[in-house]
C-alpha positions as CSV (number, residue, x, y, z in Angstrom):
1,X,-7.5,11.7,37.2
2,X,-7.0,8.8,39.5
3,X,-7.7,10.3,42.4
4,X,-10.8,11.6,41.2
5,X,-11.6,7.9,40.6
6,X,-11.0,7.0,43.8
7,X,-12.4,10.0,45.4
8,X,-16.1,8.5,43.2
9,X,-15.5,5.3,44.3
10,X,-15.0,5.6,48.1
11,X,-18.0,7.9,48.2
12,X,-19.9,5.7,46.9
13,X,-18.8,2.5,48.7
14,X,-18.3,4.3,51.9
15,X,-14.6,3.5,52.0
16,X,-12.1,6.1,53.6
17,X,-9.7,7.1,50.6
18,X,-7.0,9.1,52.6
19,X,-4.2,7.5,54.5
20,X,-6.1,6.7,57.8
21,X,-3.0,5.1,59.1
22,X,0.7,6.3,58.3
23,X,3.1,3.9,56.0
24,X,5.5,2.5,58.9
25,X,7.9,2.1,56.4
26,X,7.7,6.1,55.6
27,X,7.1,6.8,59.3
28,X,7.8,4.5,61.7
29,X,7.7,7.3,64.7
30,X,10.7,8.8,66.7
31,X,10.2,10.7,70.5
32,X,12.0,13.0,72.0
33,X,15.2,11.7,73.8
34,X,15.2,11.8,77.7
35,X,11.1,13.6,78.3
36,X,9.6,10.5,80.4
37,X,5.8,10.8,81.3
38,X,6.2,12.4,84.2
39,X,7.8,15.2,82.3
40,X,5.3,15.1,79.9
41,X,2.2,15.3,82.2
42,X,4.0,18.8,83.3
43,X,4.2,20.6,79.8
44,X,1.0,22.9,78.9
45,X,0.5,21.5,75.6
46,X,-0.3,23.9,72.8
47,X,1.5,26.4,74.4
48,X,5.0,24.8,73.9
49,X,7.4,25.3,71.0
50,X,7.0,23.5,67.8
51,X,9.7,22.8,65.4
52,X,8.1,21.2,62.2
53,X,8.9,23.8,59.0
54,X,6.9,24.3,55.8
55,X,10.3,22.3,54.5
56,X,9.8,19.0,56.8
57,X,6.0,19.6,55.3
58,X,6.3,19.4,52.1
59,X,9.0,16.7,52.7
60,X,6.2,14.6,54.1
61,X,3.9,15.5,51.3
62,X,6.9,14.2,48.7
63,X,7.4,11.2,50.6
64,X,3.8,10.2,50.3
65,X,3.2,11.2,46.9
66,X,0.8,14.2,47.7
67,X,1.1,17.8,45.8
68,X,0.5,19.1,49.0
69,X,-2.2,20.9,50.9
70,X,-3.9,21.3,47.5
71,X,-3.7,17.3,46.8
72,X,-7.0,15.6,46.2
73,X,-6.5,12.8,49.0
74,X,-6.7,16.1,51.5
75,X,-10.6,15.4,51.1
76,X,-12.0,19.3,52.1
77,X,-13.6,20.1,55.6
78,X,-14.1,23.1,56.0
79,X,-10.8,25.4,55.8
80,X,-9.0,22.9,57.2
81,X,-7.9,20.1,54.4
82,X,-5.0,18.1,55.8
83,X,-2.4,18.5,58.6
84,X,1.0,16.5,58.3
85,X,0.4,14.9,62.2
86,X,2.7,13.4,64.4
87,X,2.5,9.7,64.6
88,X,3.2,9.4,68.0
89,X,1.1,12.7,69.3
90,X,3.8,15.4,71.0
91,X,1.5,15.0,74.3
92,X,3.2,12.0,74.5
93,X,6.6,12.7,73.3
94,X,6.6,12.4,70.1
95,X,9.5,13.9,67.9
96,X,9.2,16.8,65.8
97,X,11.1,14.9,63.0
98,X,10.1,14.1,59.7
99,X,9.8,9.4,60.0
100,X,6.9,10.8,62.7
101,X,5.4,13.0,60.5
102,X,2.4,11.7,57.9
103,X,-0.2,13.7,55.5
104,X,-3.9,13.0,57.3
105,X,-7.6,14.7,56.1
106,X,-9.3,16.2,58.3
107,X,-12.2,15.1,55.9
108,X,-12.0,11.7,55.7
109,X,-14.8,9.9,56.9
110,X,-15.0,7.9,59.8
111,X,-11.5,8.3,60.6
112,X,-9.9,11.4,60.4
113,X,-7.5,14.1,61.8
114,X,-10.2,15.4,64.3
115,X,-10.8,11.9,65.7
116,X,-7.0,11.0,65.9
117,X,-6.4,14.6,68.3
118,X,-9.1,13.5,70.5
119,X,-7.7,10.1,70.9
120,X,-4.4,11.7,71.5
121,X,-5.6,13.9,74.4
122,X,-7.3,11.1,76.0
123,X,-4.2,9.0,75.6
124,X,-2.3,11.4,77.5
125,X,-4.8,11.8,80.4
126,X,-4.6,8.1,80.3
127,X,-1.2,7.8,81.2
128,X,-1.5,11.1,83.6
129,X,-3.5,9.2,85.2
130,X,-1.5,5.8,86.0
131,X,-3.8,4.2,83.8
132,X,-1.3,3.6,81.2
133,X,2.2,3.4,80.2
134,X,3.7,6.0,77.8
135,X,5.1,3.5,76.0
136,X,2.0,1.3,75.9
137,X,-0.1,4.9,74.5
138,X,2.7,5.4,71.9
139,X,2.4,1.6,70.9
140,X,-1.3,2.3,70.6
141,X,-0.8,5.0,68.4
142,X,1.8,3.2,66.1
143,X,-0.2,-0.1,66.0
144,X,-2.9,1.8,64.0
145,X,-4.6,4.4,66.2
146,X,-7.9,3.4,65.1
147,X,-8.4,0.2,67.2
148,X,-7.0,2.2,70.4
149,X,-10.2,5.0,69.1
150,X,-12.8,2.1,69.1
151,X,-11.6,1.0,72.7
152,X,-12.1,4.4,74.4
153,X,-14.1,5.9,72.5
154,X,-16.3,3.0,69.9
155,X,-17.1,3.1,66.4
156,X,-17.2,6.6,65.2
């Protein structure tokens, strides 16, 4: 019942509801020893191996306090309700291991799952690029990916 509360309320304020930003505490973020960004700018991502279970899932979904896919924070969109996402995005290293995994709505308005992937591509082209460090893109994604969103992209 109290997230159907909260659910009313943040509709009606215009207040995101979902966890926008991970709990550091929870997930602090872990990367994959020795891939540096010159590695990582030579991986096709999406077409590499991924090694997050349904276990590590639903490990994330315990330590957060969601049901799971099913939980009412995983606001609808679609057929798509929630992912558990990488903290610091794989494209730039980021550990398939459960402190850099959170539960985050694809639903949730403005900031959402969908807005978070774009920012991570761009962050990788970034640091393709020379434009960036990887470890100053995986700070931006730690330090709450929102504000690094607004800089590339503005408000949503």
């Amino acid at each position: 019942m109290r997230y159907v509360w909260v659910f009313l309320i943040s509709v009606l304020t215009g207040v995101a509801w979902a966890d926008d930003v991970p709990n550091l505490e929870i997930t602090p973020g872990a990367v994959r020893a020795g891939l540096t960004g010159e590695k990582i700018c030579e991986i096709k991502w999406g077409r590499d191996e991924r090694h997050v279970t349904a276990k590590m899932k639903q490990q994330v979904f315990d330590l957060y306090g969601y049901s799971g896919y099913d939980d009412p924070r995983c606001v609808p969109a679609g057929k798509r309700r929630c992912e558990i996402d990488h903290l610091i995005s794989r494209e730039l290293g980021g550990a398939d291991e459960i402190k850099n995994l959170w539960p985050q709505a694809y639903g949730t308005s403005p900031w959402n799952a969908v807005l978070k992937d774009k920012l991570e591509n761009r962050l990788n082209k970034e640091m393709c690029a020379g434009k960036i460090t990887l470890p100053e893109a995986r700070d931006m994604l730690v330090n709450d990916w929102r504000k690094a969103y607004i800089k590339y992209y503005g408000e949503p």
